[in-house]
LUMMAR-822804 format. One record per residue: residue in three letters; chain; x, y, z of N, C-alpha, C, O in turn. Coordinates in steps of 0.2 Angstrom, whole numbers, plus 2048, in hexadecimal, padded with zeros to 3 digits. Layout:
BEGIN
{rec ALA A {X Y Z} {X Y Z} {X Y Z} {X Y Z}}
...
REM end
This chain:
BEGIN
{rec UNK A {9D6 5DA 571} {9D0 5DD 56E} {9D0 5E5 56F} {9CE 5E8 56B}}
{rec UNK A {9D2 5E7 575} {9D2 5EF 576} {9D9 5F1 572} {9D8 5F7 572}}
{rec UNK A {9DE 5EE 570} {9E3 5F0 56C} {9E2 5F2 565} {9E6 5F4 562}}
{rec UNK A {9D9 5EF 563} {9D7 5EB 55C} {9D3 5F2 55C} {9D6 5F6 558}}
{rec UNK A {9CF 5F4 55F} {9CA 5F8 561} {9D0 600 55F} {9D0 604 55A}}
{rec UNK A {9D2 5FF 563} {9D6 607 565} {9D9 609 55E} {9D8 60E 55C}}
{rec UNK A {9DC 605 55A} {9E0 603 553} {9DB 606 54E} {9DD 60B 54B}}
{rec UNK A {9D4 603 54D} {9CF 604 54A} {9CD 609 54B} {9CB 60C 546}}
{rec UNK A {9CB 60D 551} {9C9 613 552} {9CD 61A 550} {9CB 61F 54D}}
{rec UNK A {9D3 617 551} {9DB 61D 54D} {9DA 61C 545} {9D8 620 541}}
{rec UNK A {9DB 617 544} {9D9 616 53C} {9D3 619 538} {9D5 61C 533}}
{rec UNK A {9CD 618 53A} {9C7 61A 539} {9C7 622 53B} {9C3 626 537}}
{rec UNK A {9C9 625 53F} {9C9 62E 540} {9D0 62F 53B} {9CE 634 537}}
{rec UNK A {9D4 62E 53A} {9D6 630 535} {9D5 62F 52C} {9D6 632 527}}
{rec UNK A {9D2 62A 52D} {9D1 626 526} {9C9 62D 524} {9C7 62E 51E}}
{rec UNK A {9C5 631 52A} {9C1 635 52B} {9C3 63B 529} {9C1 63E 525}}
{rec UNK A {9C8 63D 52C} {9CB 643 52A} {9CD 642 523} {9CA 646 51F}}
{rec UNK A {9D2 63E 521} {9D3 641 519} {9CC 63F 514} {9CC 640 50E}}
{rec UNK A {9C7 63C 517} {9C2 63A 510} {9BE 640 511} {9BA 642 50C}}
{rec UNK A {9BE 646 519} {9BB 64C 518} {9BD 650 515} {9BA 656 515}}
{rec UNK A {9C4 64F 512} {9C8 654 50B} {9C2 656 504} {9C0 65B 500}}
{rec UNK A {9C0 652 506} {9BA 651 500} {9B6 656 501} {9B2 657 4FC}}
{rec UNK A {9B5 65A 504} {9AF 660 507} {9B1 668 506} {9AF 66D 505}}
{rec UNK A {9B9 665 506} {9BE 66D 503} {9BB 66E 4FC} {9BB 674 4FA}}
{rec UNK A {9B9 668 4F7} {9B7 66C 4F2} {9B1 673 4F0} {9B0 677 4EC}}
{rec UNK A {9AE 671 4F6} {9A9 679 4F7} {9AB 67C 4FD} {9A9 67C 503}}
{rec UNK A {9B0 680 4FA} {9B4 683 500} {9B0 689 4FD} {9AC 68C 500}}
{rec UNK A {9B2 68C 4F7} {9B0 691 4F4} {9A9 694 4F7} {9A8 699 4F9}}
{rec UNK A {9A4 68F 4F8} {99E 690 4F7} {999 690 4FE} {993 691 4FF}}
{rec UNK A {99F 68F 503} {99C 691 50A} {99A 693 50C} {994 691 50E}}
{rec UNK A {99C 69B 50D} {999 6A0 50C} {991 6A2 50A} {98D 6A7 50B}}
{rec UNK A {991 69F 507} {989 69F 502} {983 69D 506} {97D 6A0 506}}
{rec UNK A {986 697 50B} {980 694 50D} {982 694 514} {980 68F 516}}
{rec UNK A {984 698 517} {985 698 51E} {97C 699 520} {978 69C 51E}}
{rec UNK A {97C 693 526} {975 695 527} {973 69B 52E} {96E 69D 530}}
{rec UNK A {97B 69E 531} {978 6A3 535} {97A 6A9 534} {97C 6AD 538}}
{rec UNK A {97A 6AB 52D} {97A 6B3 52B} {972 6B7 52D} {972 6BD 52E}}
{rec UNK A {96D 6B3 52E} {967 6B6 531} {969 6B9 537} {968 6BF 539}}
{rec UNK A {96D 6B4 53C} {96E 6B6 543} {975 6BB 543} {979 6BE 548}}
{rec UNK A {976 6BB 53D} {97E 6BF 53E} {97E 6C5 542} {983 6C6 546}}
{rec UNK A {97A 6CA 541} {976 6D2 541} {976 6D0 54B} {979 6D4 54F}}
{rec UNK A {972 6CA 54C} {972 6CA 555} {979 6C9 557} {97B 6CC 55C}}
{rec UNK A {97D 6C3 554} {983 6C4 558} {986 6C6 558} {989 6C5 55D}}
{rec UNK A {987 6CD 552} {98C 6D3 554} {987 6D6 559} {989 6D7 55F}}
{rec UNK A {983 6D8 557} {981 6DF 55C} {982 6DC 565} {983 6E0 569}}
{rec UNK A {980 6D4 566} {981 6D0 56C} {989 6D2 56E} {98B 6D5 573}}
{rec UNK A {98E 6D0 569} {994 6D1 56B} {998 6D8 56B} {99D 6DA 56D}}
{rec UNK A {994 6DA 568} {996 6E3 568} {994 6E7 56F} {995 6ED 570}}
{rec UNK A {98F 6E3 574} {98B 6E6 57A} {994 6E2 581} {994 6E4 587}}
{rec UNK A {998 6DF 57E} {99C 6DC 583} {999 6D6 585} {995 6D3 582}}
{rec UNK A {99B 6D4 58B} {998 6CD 590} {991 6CF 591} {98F 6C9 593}}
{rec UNK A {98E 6D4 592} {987 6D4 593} {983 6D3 58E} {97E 6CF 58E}}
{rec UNK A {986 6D7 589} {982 6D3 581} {982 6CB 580} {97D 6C8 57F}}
{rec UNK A {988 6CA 581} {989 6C3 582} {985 6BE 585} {982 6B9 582}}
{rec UNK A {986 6C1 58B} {981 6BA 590} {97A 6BC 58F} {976 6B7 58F}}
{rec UNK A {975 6C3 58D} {96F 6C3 58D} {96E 6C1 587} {969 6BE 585}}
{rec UNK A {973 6C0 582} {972 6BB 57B} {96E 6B5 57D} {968 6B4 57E}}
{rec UNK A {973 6B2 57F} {975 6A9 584} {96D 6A7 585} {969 6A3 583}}
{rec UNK A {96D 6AE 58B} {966 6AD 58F} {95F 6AC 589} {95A 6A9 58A}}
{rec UNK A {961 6B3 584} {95A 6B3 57F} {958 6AB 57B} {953 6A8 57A}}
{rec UNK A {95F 6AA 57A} {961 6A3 576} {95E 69D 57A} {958 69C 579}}
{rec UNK A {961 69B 57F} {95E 696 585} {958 696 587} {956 691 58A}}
{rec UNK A {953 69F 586} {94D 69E 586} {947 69E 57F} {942 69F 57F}}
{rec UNK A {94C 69B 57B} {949 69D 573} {944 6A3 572} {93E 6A3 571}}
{rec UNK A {949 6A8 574} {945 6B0 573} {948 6B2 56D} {948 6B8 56C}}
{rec UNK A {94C 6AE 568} {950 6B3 562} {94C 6B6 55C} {94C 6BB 55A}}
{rec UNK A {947 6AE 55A} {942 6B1 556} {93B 6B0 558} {936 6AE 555}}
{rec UNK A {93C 6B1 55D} {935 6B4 562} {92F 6AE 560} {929 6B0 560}}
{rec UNK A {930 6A9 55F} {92D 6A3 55F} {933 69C 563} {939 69C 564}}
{rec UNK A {92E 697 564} {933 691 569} {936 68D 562} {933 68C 55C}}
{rec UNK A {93C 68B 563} {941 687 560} {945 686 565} {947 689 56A}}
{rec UNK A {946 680 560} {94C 67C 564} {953 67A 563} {957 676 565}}
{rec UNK A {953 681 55F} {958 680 55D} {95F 685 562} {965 686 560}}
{rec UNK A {95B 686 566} {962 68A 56C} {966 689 56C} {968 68E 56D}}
{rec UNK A {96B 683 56D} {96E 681 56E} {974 683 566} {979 686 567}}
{rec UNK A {971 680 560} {974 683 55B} {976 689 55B} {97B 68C 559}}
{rec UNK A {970 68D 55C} {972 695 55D} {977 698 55E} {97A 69B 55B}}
{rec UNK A {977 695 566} {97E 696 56B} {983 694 565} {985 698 561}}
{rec UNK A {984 68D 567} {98B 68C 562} {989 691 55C} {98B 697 55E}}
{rec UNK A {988 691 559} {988 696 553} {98C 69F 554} {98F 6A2 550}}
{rec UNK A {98A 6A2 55A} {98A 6A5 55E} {991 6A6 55F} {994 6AB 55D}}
{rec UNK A {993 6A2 562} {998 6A0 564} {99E 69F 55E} {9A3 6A2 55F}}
{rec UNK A {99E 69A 559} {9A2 699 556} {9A3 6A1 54F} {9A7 6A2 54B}}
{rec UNK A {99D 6A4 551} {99E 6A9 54C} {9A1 6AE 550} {9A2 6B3 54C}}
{rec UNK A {9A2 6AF 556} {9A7 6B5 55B} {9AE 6B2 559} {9B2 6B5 557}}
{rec UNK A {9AD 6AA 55B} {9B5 6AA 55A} {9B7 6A9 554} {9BD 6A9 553}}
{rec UNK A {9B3 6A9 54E} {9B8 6A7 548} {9B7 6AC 545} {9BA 6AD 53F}}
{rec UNK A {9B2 6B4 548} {9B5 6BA 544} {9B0 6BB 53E} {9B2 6BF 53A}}
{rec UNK A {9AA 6B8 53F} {9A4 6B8 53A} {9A7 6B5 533} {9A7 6B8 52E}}
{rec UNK A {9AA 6B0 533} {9AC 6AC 530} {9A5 6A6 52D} {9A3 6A1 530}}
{rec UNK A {9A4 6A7 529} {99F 6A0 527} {9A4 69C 528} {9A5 699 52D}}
{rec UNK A {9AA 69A 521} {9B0 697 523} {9B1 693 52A} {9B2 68D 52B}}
{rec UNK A {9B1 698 52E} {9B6 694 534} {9B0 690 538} {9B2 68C 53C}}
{rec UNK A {9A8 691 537} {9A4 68D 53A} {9A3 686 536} {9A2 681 539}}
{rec UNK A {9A4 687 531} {9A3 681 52A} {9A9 67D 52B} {9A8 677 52A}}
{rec UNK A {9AF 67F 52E} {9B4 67A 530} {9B3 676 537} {9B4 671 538}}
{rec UNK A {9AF 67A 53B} {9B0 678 542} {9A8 672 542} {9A6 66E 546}}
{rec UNK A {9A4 675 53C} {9A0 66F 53B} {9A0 668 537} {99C 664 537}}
{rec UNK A {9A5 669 533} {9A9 664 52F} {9AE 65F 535} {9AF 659 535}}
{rec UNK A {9B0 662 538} {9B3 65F 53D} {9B1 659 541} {9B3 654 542}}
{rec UNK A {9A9 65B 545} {9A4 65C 54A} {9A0 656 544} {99E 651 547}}
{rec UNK A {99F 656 53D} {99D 650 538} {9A3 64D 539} {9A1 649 53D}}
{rec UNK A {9A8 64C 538} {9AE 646 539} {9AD 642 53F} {9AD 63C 53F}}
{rec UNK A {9AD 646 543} {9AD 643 54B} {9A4 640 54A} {9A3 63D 54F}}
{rec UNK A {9A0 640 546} {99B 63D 547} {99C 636 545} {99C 631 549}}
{rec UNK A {99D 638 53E} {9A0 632 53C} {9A3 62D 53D} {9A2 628 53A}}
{rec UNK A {9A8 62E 542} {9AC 62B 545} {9A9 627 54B} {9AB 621 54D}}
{rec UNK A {9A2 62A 54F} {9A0 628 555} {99B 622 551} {99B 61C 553}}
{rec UNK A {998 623 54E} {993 620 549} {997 61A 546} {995 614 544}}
{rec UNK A {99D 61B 545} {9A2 612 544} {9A5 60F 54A} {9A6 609 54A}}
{rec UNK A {9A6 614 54F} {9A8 60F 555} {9A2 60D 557} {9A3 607 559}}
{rec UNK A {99B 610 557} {997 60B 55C} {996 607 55A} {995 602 55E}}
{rec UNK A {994 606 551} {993 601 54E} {998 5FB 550} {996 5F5 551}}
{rec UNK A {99D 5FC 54F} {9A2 5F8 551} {9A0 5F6 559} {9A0 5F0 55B}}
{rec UNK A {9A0 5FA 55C} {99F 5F6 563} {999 5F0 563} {99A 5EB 567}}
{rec UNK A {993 5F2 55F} {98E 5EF 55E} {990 5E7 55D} {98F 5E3 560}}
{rec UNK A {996 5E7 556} {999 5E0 556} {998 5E0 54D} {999 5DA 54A}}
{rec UNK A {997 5E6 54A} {996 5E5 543} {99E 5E5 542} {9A2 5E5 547}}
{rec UNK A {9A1 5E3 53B} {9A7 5E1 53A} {9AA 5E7 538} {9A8 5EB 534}}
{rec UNK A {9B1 5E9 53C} {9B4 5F0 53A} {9B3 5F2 533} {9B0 5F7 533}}
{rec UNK A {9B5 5F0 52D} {9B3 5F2 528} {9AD 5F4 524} {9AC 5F8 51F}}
{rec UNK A {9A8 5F1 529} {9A1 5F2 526} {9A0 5F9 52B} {99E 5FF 52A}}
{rec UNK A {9A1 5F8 530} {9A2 5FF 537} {9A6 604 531} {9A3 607 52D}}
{rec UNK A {9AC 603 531} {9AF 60A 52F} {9AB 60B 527} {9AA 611 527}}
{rec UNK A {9A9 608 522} {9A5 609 51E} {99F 60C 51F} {99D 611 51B}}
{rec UNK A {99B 60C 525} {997 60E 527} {995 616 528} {990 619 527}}
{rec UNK A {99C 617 52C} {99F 61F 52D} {9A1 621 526} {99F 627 525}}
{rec UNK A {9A3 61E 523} {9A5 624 51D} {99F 624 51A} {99F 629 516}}
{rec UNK A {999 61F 519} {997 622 514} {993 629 519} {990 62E 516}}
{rec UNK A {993 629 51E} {98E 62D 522} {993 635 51F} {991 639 51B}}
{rec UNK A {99A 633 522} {99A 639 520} {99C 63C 51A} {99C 642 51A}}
{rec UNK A {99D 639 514} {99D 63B 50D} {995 63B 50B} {993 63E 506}}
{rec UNK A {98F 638 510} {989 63C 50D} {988 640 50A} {986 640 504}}
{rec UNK A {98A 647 50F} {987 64E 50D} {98C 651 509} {98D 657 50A}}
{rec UNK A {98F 64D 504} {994 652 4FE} {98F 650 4F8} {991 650 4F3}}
{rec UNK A {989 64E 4FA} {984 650 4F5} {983 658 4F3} {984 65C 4F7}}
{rec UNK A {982 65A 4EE} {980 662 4EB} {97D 666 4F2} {97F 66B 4F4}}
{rec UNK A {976 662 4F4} {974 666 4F7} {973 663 4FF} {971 667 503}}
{rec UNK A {973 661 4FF} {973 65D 508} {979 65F 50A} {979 65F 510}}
{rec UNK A {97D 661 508} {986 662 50B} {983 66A 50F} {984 66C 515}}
{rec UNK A {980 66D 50A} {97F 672 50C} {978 676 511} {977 67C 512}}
{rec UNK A {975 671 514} {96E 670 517} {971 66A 51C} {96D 667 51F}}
{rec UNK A {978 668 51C} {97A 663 523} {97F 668 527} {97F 66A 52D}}
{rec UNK A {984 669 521} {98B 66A 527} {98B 672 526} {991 673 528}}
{rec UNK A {988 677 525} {984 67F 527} {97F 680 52C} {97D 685 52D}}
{rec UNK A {97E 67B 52D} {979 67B 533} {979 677 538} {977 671 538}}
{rec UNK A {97C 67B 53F} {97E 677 543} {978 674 548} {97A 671 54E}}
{rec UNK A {972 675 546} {96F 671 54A} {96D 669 546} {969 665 549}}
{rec UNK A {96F 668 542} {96D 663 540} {975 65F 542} {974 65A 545}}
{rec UNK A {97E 662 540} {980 65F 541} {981 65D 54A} {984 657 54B}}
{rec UNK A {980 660 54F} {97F 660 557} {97C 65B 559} {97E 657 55D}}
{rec UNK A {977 65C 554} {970 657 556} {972 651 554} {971 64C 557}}
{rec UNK A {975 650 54E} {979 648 54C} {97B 646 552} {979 643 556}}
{rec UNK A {982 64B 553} {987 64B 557} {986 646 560} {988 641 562}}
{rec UNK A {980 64B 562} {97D 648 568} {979 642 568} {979 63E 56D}}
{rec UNK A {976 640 562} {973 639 562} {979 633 561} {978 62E 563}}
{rec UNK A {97D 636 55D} {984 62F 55C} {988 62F 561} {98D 62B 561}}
{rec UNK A {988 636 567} {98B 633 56B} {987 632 571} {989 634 576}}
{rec UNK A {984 630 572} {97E 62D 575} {97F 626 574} {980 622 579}}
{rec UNK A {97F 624 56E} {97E 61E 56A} {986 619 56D} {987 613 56F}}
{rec UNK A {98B 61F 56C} {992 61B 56C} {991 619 574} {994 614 575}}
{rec UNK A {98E 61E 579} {990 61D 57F} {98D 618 583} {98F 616 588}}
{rec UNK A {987 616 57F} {983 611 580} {985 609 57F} {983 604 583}}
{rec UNK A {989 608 57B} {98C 604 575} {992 603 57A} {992 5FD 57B}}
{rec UNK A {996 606 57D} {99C 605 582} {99A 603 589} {99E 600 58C}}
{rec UNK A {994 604 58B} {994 603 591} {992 5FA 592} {98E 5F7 58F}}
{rec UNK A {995 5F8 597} {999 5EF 596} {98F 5EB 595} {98D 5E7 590}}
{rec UNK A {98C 5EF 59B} {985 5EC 59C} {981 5ED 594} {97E 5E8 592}}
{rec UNK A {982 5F1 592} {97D 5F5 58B} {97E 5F2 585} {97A 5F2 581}}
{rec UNK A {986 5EF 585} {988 5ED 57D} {982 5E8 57A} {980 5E4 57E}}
{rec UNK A {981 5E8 575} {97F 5E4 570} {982 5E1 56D} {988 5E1 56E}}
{rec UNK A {980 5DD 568} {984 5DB 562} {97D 5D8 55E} {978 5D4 55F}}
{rec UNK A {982 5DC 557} {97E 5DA 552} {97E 5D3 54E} {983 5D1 54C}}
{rec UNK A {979 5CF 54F} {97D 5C7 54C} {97E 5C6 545} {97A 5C7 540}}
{rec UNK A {983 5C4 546} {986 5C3 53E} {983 5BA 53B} {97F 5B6 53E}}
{rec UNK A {985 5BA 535} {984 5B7 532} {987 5B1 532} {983 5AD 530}}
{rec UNK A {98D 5AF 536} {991 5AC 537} {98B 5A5 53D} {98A 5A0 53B}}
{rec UNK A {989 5AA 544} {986 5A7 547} {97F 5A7 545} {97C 5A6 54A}}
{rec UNK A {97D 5A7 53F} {974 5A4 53E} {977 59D 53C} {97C 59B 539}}
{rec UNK A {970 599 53F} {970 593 53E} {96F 591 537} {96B 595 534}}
{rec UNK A {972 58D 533} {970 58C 529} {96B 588 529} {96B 583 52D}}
{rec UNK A {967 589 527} {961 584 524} {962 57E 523} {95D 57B 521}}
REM end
């Protein structure tokens, strides 16, 4: 069973990776919809101050002092922050690294199901459609540019998967096999 499992899980993360080839087709168009060009103006000026710009970012971010109202979205910010120092003010390289970050979503959202005891096919069905959702026109571009929305998946399906693994917690979903027939 753990050989069955293991096998499924490698098949299923890669069978994710080439069906998110599908999202290259608006490669063009990235750029357009990057949702932290508002914040771009703070992170250079943060990154242009050295490690002190830096960390009083961090700290402004962690106290939701960026747009001088409470959001929760701090954490995105950071990452954003972050991903835009190291990819070089890249929309591009955030939009990969959040395609990635949706792969691995998807991925986590078919093993739990699987752990649950749905049948590997209808599990890995499950994952793809999650992740070929957002190559809809406009949800692609209000999901995977916005990393507080992908994080936020992120942190609830692995929650979900971690819960699903542990020996006490496991569920199972009942199949059809085991209802009684009339």
């Amino acid at each position: 069973l753990a050989e069955t499992m293991k096998w499924f899980s490698r098949l299923a993360a890669a069978a994710y990776l080439l069906l998110a080839g599908v999202f290259f087709l608006y490669w063009g168009h990235v750029a357009y919809f990057a949702d932290d060009w508002i914040l771009l103006p703070l992170f250079r000026r943060a990154a242009g101050e050295g490690m002190s710009g830096v960390a009083g970012f961090a700290v402004e971010a962690a106290q939701n002092l960026i747009y001088n109202v409470f959001r929760m979205q701090w954490l995105s910010i950071l990452y954003g922050f972050a991903v835009t120092w190291l990819g070089g003010y890249r929309a591009s390289f955030n939009w990969v690294l959040l395609l990635g970050l949706h792969v691995g979503n998807a991925w986590l959202l078919s093993q739990a199901l699987r752990r649950l005891g749905l049948e590997r096919s209808l599990s890995f069905l499950a994952g793809a459609l999650f992740l070929l959702a957002p190559a809809g026109r406009f949800v692609l571009f209000t999901y995977l540019t916005n990393p507080f929305f992908v994080l936020a998946t992120f942190w609830v399906l692995l929650m979900l998967w971690l819960w699903t693994g542990a020996p006490d917690r496991r569920r199972r979903i009942p199949s059809r096999r085991a209802a009684p027939s009339a």
